[in-house]
N, C-alpha and C positions, 0 to 999 in steps of 0.2 A: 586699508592700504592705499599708499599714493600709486601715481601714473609710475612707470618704467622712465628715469632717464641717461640720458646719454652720457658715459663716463668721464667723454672730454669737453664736450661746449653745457653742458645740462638742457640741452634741447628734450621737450618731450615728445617731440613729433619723430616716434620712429618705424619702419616702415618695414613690414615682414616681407622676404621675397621665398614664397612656399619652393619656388622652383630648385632655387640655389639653396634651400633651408639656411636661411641668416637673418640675420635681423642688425637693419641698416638705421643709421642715425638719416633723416631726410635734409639736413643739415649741414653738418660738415662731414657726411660719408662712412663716416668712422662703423666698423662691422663690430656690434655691439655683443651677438651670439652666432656661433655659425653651429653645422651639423646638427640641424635640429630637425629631428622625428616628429612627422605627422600623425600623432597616436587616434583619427578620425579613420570612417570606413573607408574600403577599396570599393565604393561603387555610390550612386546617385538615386536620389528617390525624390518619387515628384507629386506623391499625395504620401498619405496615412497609412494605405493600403499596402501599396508598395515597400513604405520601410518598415513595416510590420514583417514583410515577407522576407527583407533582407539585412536583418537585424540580425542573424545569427549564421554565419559561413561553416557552420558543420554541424555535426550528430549530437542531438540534446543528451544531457549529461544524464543519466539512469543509474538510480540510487541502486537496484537490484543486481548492478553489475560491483562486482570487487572493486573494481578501480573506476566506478564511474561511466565506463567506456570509455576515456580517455586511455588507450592504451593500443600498441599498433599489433597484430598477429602476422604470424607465421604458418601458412597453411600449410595441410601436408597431402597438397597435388604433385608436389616435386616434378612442377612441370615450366617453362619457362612462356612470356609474354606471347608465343605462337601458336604453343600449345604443344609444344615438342618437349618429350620426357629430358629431361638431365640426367649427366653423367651420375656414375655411381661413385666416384670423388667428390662430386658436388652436393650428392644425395646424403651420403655421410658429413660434408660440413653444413646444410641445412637442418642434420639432425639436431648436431652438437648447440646450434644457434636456438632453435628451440626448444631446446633443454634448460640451458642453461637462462633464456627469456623467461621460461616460466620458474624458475627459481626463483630468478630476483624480480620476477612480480608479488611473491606471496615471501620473501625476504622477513618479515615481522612477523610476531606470535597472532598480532592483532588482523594482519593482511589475512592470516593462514583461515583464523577466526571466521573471517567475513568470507570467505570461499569457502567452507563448509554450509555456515549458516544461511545466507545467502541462496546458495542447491536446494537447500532442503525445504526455507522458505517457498520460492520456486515451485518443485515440488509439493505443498500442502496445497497450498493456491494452486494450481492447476486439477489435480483433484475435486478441490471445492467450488472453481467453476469461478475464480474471485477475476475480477478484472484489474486493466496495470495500471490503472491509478491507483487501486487499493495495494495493489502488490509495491509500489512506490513508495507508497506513504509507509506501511507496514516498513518495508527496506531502510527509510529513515529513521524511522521509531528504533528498530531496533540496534544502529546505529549509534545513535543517543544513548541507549541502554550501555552499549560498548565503549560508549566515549566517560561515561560517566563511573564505571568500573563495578554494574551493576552484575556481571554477567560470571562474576570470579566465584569458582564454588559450586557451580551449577549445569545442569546440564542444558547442553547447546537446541536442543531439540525442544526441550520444556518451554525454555526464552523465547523461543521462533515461535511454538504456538502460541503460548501468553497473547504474543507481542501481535499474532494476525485474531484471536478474537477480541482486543481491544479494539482493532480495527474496526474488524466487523462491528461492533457493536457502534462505534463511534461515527460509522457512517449510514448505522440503519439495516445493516443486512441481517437477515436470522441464518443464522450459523451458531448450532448448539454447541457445549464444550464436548459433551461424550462424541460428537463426530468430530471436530478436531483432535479429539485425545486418539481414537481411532487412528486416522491416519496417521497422525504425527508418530502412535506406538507409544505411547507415554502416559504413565496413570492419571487419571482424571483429577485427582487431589493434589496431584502435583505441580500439575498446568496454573491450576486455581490459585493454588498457594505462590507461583511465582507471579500470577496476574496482579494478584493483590498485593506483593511487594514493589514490583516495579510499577505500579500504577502512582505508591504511597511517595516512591525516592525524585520518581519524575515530576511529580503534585498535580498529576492530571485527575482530570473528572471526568469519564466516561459515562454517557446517562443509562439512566434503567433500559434492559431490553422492553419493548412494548409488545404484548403476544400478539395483536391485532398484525405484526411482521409475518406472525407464520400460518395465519390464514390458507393466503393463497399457497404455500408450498404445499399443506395440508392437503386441502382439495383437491389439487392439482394429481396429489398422491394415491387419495382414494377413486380419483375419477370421478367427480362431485360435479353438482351442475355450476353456474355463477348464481344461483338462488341460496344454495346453501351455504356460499361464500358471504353474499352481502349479508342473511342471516345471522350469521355465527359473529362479522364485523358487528352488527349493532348489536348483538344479546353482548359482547366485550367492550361496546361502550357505557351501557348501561352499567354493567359492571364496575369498569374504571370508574364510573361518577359515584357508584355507591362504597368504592373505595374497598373492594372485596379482590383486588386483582393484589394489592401490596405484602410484601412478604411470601410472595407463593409463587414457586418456577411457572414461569411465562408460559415454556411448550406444554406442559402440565393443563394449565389456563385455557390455552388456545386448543389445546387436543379435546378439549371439555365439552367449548362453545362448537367445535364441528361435531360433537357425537350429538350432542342437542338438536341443532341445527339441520343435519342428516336425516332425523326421525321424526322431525316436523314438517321438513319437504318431502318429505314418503322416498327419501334415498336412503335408508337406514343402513347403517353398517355397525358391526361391531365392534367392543370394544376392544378385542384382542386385535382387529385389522388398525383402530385407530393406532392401539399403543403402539403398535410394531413400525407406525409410518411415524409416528411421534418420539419415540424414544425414550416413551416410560412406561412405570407398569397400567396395568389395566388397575388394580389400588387405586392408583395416582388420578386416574379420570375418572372413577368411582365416587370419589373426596370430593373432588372440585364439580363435580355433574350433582350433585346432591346440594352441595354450597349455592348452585347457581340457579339451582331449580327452587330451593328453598325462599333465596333472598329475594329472586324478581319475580315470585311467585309464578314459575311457569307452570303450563296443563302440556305434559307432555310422558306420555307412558312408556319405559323403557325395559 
């Protein structure tokens, strides 16, 4: 694209005055644009540092709110700027106002949608102990799910969890499905089965859980030393290399390497304390404590 020029002489010298918002021909005068918006910030920065800080003039936008936060409230102090209570004329037209505000916030099926989901979201994550990045990203995710018309058919509470141990997994946390199926209140096969469709419709790749994650939750659990932890971490690396960890639930795995690990550091505990901090049966460490003792030829009497 060429220079801007002037309508009546074609001068391209022309000369902006922010002040008066115009834009003058430097020429023959002629006012080429007037009433024009300064769409740059309201303030001044004099390093990096600075317009880092003032690059954003309000409340960062939060996927786990319905509207973003972008939205103004109506408190219910029913008291004015002093601190002095209001009339009871007034108190009845503040009610009406936020009545009718909160209607025509959640006004669509899909608004109403995402303030359900949203709480309950919320709600899991808080229990699980998850932080608000993950509670964030989760918040988006399931978003997309909703944008994408994934969620039609199905129940609201399954979706939410799906959609936080895709998370979890996707950022490395151990967080098992029978504890999310727990608090969410939703069968376990149900969870699973909508993880694995919404993982298929979105084309995401979640990686494998690694059991070497639930390590330290384990120990932590039984009141383990950190000998029995770095323990248990290398008897499941050895493992991973010799390719014995694929196909077989992780917590399963890792409930195994700490019963092992336990009774080589002279911290033994049993397998019914293990499965119960693990969340399988004592079978289940049985299988995999036999597998593990088997293939890395361990000496250890149980």
């Amino acid at each position: 694209m060429g220079k801007e020029k002037c309508p009546e002489c074609g001068n391209e010298k022309l000369i902006r005055d922010y002040e008066r918002g115009e834009v003058v021909c430097g020429s023959c005068g002629f006012v080429v644009a007037e009433n024009m918006f300064d769409s740059g910030p309201e303030w001044r920065a004099f390093d990096s540092e600075q317009r880092e800080k003032r690059a954003r003039g309000g409340a960062p936008i939060k996927f786990t709110r319905p509207n973003k936060g972008l939205v103004t409230e109506i408190d219910q102090y029913n008291r004015d700027i002093r601190g002095v209570k209001i009339s009871s004329k007034k108190q009845a037209q503040f009610y009406r106002m936020r009545k009718w505000h909160k209607r025509a916030s959640v006004s669509t099926s899909m608004e109403r949608n995402l303030a359900i989901a949203l709480s309950e979201l919320s709600r899991i994550a808080s229990y699980l102990g998850l932080s608000e990045s993950l509670q964030e990203s989760s918040a988006l995710l399931y978003r997309k799910t909703v944008e994408k018309g994934l969620i039609r058919g199905r129940l609201i509470e399954s979706v939410v969890a799906a959609i936080i141990y895709a998370t979890c997994r996707d950022y490395g946390i151990p967080r098992t499905l029978d504890e999310i199926a727990d608090i969410a209140g939703v069968e376990k096969k149900e969870i699973g089965r909508t993880y694995r469709f919404v993982m298929h419709e979105l084309g995401m790749k979640v990686p494998l859980t690694d059991p070497r994650e639930y390590i330290a939750r384990f120990v932590a659990a039984l009141k383990l030393s950190g000998k029995v932890q770095e323990l248990a971490v290398k008897l499941l690396q050895k493992a991973i290399a010799k390719g014995l960890v694929s196909g077989r639930g992780p917590t399963g795995v890792a409930a195994a390497a700490v019963y092992i690990a336990s009774a080589m550091v002279g911290e033994r505990r049993t397998q019914k304390e293990v499965a119960e901090v693990a969340g399988v049966t004592e079978v289940t460490i049985r299988n995999r404590y036999r597998e593990l003792k088997d293939e890395l030829g361990l000496k250890v009497d149980l």
